[in-house]
C-alpha positions in Angstrom: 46.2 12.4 90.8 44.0 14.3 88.6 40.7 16.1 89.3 38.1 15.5 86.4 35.0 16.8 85.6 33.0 14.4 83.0 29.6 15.3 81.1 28.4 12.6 79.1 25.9 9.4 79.4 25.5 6.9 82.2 22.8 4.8 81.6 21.8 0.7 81.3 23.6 -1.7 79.1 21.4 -4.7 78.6 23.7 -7.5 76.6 22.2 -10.5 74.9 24.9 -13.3 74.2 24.2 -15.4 71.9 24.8 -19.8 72.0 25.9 -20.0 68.7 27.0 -17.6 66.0 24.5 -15.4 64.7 21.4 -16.3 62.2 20.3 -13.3 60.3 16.4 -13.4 60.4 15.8 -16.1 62.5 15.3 -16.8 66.8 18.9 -17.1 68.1 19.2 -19.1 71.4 21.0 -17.0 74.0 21.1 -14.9 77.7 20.6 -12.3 78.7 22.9 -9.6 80.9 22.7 -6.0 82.7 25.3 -4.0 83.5 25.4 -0.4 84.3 27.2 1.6 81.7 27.6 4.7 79.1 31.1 6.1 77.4 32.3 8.8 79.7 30.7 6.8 82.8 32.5 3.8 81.8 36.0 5.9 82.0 35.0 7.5 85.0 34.7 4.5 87.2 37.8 3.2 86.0 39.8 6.9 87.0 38.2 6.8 89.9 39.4 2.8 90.8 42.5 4.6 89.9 42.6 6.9 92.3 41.3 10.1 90.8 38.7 12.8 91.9 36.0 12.1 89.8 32.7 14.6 89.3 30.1 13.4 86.9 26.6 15.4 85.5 25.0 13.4 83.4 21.1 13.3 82.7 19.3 10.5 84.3 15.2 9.8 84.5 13.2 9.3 87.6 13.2 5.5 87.3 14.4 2.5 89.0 17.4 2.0 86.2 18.4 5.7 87.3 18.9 4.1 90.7 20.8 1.9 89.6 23.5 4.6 88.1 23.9 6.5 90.8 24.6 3.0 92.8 27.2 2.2 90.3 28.7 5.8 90.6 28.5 5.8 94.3 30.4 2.0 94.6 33.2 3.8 92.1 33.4 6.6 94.3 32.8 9.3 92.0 31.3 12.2 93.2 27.8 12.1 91.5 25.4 15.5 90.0 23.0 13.9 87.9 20.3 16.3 86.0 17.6 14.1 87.1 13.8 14.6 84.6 11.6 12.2 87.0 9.1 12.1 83.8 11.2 10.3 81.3 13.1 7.1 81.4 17.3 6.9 81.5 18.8 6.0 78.8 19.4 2.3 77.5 21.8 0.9 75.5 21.0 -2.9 74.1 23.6 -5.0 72.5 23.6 -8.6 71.1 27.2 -10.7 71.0 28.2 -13.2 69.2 29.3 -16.2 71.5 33.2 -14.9 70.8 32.0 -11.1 72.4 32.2 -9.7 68.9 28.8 -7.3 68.6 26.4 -8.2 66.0 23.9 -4.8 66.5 23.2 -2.6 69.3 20.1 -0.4 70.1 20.5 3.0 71.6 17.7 4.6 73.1 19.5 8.6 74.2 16.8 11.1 73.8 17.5 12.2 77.7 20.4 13.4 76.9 19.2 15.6 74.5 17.6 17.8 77.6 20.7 18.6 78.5 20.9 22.2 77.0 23.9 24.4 76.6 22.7 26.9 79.2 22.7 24.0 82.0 26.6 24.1 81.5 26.4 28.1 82.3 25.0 27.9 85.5 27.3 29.0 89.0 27.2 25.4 90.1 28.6 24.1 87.1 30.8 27.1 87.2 32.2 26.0 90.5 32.8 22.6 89.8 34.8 23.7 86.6 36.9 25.8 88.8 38.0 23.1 90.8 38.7 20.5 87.8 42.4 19.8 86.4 40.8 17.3 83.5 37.1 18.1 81.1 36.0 14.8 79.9 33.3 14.5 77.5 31.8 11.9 75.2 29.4 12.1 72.1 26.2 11.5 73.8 24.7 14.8 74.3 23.6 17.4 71.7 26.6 19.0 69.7 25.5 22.6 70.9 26.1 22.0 74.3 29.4 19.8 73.8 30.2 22.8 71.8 29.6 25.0 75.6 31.8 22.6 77.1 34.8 23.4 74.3 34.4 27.2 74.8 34.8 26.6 78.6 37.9 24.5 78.2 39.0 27.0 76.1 38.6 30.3 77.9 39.5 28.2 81.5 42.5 26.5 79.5 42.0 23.5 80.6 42.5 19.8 78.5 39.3 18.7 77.3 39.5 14.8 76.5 36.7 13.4 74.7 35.2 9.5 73.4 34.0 9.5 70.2 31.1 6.6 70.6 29.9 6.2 67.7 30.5 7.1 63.7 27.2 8.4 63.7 27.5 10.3 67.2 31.0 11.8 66.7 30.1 14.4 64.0 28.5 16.3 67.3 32.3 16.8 67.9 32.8 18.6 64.5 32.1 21.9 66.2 35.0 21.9 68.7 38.1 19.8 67.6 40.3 22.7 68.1 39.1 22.4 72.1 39.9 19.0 72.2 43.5 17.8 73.9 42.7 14.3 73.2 39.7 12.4 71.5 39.6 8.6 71.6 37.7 6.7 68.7 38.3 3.7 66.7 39.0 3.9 62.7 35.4 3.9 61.2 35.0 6.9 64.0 38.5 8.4 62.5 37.1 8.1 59.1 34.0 10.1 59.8 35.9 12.8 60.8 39.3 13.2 58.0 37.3 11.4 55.1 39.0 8.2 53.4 42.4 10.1 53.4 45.5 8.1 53.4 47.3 9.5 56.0 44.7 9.8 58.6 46.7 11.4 61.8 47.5 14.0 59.1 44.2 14.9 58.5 42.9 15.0 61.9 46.0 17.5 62.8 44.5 19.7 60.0 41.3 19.4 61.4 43.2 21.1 64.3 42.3 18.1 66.6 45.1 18.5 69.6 45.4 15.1 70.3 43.8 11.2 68.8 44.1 7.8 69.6 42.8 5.6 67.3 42.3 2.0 67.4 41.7 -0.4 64.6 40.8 -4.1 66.1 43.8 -6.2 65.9 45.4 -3.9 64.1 48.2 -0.9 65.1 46.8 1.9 67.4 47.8 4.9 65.6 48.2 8.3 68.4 49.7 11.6 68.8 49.5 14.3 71.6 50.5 17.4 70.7 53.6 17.3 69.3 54.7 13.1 70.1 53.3 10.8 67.9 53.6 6.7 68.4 52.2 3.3 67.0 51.4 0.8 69.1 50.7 -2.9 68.0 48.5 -4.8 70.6 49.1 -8.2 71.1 46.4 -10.7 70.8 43.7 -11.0 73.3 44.4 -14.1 75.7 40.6 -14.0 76.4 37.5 -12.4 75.1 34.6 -11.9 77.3 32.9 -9.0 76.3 34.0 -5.7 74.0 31.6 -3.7 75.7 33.9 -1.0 77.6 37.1 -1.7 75.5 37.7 1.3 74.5 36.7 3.5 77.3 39.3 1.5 79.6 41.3 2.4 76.9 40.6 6.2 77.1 40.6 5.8 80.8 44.2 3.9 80.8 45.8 6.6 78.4 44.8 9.7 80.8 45.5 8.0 83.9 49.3 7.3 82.9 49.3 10.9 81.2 48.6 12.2 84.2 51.7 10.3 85.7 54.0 12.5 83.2 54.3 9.5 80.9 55.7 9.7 77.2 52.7 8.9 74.7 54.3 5.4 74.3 53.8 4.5 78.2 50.4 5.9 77.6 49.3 3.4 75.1 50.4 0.6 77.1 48.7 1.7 80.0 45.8 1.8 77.9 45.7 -1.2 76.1 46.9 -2.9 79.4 43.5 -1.6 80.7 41.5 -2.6 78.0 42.9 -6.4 78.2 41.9 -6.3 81.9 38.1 -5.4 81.2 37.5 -6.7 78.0 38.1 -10.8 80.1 34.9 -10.0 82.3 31.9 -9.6 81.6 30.1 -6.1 81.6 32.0 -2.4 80.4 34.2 -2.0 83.5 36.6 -4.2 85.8 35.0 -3.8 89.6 38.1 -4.7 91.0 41.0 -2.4 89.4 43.0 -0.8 91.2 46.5 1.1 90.4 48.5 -2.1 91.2 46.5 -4.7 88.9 46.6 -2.3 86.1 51.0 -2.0 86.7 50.3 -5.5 87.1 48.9 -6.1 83.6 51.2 -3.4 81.9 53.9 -5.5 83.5 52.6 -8.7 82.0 52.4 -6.3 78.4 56.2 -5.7 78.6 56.7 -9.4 79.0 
């Protein structure tokens, strides 16, 4: 099992499901859920479920939601150092579904993170816990200078820096270290920010000197390479749709864990698309209950 070090945002998902399928402009009948959540968080509970050693800085406020991260990350035994600014508020994400899970809109209200200043990355005690790290995992949520840091440190340490893209508007705060990245996991639109409307898009993100990408596309083919392997994957159709919140971070979290096994970059896709099926049937960004023998279970169900 690997050791990973993750920087990125754990914060509150709050997810309004709505009765009946959306109504631009007027009062949609619906309920409300919270769930405790964030890109590199979500991926981080689910390694850890897995049976990795997982250590986690993220930036968190001195409010009750802030409690309820480091609840979350204590009941997914990760190993918890939050940067913790007891004046503002953690960060919030808000979402509204359409009754099939499908996302109408979503809120994001980050400015936390953007506290989070290269020069905390530089200090001994981050220093140390780099040292005893086999994985860096990042996501888009903090400010590009600093995820900028944490490429240089991956790249003087040589150590695989994974990251998850988040959002077409936040991945362009990757621009500044593809050529640290191993791995970065985004779907097409997030693709598309980065190599342009090119049509061969794998080829333009290995000119961008991106190491590694996954990309996902809905429905459609998964398109990857890892270094020098490159695969397709087409993903069956979902038996059940609960919520798409987390989908791709299982996915992301699926595709390192098997890597990590010494699996091909076909196994890896499985694994993670295996995962993804597993949390996208319950509600909220993460299954509670995986462990290493549900997720064979499901890639066994995959192979089928």
């Amino acid at each position: 099992m690997a050791r990973i070090l993750a920087i990125g945002g754990a914060h509150i998902d709050r997810t309004g499901r709505l009765d009946a399928p959306h109504r631009p402009g007027a009062s949609n009948p619906g309920a409300w859920e919270t769930h405790v959540g964030g890109g590199v968080f979500n991926a981080c509970r689910n390694l850890a479920r897995l049976g990795h050693e997982v250590t986690l800085v993220s930036a968190r406020g001195g409010d009750a939601i802030g409690e309820m991260v480091a609840e979350a990350a204590c009941s997914a035994g990760i190993d918890d150092r939050p940067m913790t600014f007891l004046d503002r508020a953690t960060a919030s994400y808000t979402a509204i579904l359409e009754p099939d899970g499908n996302l109408v809109t979503a809120v994001a209200d980050m400015s936390i993170y953007d506290r989070i200043a290269p020069r905390r990355l530089l200090t001994a005690r981050f220093r140390d816990l780099v040292r005893q790290a086999d994985l860096l995992l990042c996501d888009a949520n903090f400010p590009a200078p600093t995820l900028e840091t944490f490429g240089l440190i991956a790249r003087k340490t040589g150590l695989p820096l994974a990251a998850i893209a988040i959002s077409p508007a936040k991945v362009v705060k990757l621009s500044g270290l593809l050529e640290d990245l191993s791995v970065l996991f985004m779907n097409a639109a997030e693709a598309d920010t980065l190599a342009g409307s090119h049509p061969h898009r794998i080829e333009a993100l290995r000119d961008l000197g991106l190491g590694g990408a996954i990309v996902t596309s809905g429905p459609e083919a998964i398109t990857a390479y890892l270094g020098e392997e490159q695969a397709a994957h087409m993903p069956p159709p979902l038996p059940a749709l609960s919520d798409v919140t987390g989908a791709g971070d299982a996915l992301a979290s699926g595709v390192l864990h098997a890597r990590f096994s010494g699996h091909d970059l076909a196994t890896c896709l499985e694994a993670g698309i295996a995962l993804a099926r597993l949390t996208v049937a319950v509600p909220g960004p993460v299954r509670d209950e995986l462990t290493p023998s549900l997720l064979d279970r499901a890639i066994a169900e995959l192979r089928a």
